[in-house]
Phi, psi and omega in degrees: 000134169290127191235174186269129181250111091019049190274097196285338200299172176307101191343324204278324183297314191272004186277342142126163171283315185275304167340291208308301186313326188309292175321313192261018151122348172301156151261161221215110235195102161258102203251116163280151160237018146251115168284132204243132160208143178281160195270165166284327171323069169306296189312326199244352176274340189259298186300319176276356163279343170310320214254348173350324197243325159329297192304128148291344192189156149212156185294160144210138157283295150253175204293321179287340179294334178273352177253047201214339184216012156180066162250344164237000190204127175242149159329114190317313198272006193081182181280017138070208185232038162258136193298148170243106211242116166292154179239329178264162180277287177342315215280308198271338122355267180337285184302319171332300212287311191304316215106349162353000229323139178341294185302347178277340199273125176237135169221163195276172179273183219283338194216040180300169166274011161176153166265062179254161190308346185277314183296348178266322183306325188318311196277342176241022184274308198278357159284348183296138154287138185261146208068339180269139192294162151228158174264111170281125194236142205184163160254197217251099163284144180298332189255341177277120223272315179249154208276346194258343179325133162246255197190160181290320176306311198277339168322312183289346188249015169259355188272338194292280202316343209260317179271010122290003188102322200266153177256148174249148151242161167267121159215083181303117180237025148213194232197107183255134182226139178304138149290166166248115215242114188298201169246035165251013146284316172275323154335295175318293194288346144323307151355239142349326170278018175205005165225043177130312192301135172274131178274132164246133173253118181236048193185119178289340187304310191312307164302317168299344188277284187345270219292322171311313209265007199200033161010279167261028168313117173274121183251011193300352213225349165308134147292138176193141174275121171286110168297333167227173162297308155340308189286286202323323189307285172317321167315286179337272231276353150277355173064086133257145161253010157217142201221105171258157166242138159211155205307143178302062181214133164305340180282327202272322175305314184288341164305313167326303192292345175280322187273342165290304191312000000 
C-alpha cells in the first residue's frame, strides 16, 4: 500500500532516498528541515587542510561536512596516513567520492545496530595516539552564540577524547538554518500532520525547526519514522503520536513503512 512520506532530510541528502521511496511506490514530499549553506571562512579552512597530517583523524558528522571541506579543496600533501572518521554509510560515501581511500575511512560496520558516534568510537578507541589532535569537522547553526556547541552524540564523543588525552579542534565548515517555508507550505505541512502522512526523520534538529515552523501544531495525532533512539525520543517528548524507530538505512526504512500500511 502506498503511503504519502514526508522526507525531512537536508536537500542534498536526501535525493536518494526520495528515488527509493518513489520506487517502491510512495508518494514522496521532499521538504528538508535543516537548511545547509556554506560558511565563508576560506581561510581557516585552507589552514586546516595545511595542518591535515598534524590530526590522527578527522570527524566529518556528516555527508555535508565532507562535500563543504573537500569539495574544492584538497589536502596539498595528499592524504597521508591520517584517518577519517564517518559515523554513517552517506558520510563514508562522501569521502569515496571525494578521493578519500577506503583504507583510510574508518566507520562502524554495515550491520552495526546503529550508526552513531558510539558505534564509530567501538572501531576506533583502540587506534588512537594519546595526545596527538583530532579535527572535528561539523556546521554551524545560523543563530548559535557558541562555536563548540554539539550536539548529544558528538558532546559523548568529545567526552571519550577527552578523558583520553586527546585534544580535539572544531571547525565549521557549513551552516545549518531553519527554512523559510511560505504559506501554502505550511498550510501543506498542517496538513500532513493529520492526515495520515508519514514524517520520516533523520535529525533531532530537524524536529526542533518543525515545532519552530508550526508552534502550535497538535502532533497527537501525527506519524513519523525514527532514524535513531535519540530521534524517536524528541519526536515523543514533541507529542507526535506514534513513532516508530529504525536504522539509518532505506531498506530498514521501507520496512517501517510497510509495517505502518
Amino acid at each position: 500500500m502506498a503511503l504519502d512520506v514526508i522526507l525531512t532530510r537536508p536537500l542534498s541528502e536526501g535525493v536518494a532516498w526520495a528515488n527509493g521511496l518513489r520506487k517502491a511506490g510512495h508518494h514522496v514530499k521532499h521538504w528538508p528541515l535543516i537548511e545547509v549553506s556554506p560558511l565563508t571562512d576560506v581561510m581557516r579552512l585552507k589552514t586546516a587542510l595545511q595542518a591535515w597530517h598534524g590530526y590522527q583523524a578527522v570527524m566529518f558528522v556528516s555527508r555535508a561536512a565532507v562535500t563543504h571541506a573537500l569539495g574544492s579543496m584538497k589536502p596539498k600533501a595528499g592524504w597521508g596516513m591520517t584517518r577519517c572518521w564517518a559515523t554513517g554509510p552517506g558520510t563514508r560515501a562522501a569521502l569515496r567520492e571525494v578521493g578519500v581511500p577506503d583504507s583510510l575511512i574508518d566507520s562502524p560496520p554495515p550491520d552495526a545496530l546503529q550508526f552513531d558516534t558510539e558505534s564509530l568510537w567501538a572501531v576506533v578507541q583502540h587506534k588512537l595516539l594519546t595526545e596527538r589532535p583530532v579535527l572535528l569537522l561539523r556546521g554551524g547553526d545560523a543563530d548559535q552564540v557558541d562555536v563548540n556547541a554539539q550536539g548529544a552524540g558528538r558532546d559523548w564523543l568529545m567526552r571519550q577524547l577527552a578523558l583520553n588525552a586527546i585534544p580535539v579542534d572544531i571547525l565549521s565548515v557549513y551552516q545549518r538554518s531553519v527554512p523559510r517555508w511560505d504559506m501554502p507550505r505550511l498550510e501543506e505541512a498542517r496538513l500532513a500532520a493529520q492526515d495520515g502522512s508519514v514524517w520520516l526523520f533523520s535529525s533531532s534538529q530537524a524536529l526542533e525547526n518543525l515545532a519552530a515552523l508550526l508552534p502550535s501544531q497538535d502532533w497527537r495525532t501525527t506519524r513519523a519514522v525514527a532514524t535513531h533512539e535519540r530521534i524517536a525520543l524528541t519526536a515523543k517528548d514533541m507529542g507526535i503520536g506514534k513513532v516508530k524507530f529504525c536504522r539509518p538505512s532505506l531498506l530498514e526504512v521501507l520496512a517501517s513503512l510497510e509495517s505502518l500500511t
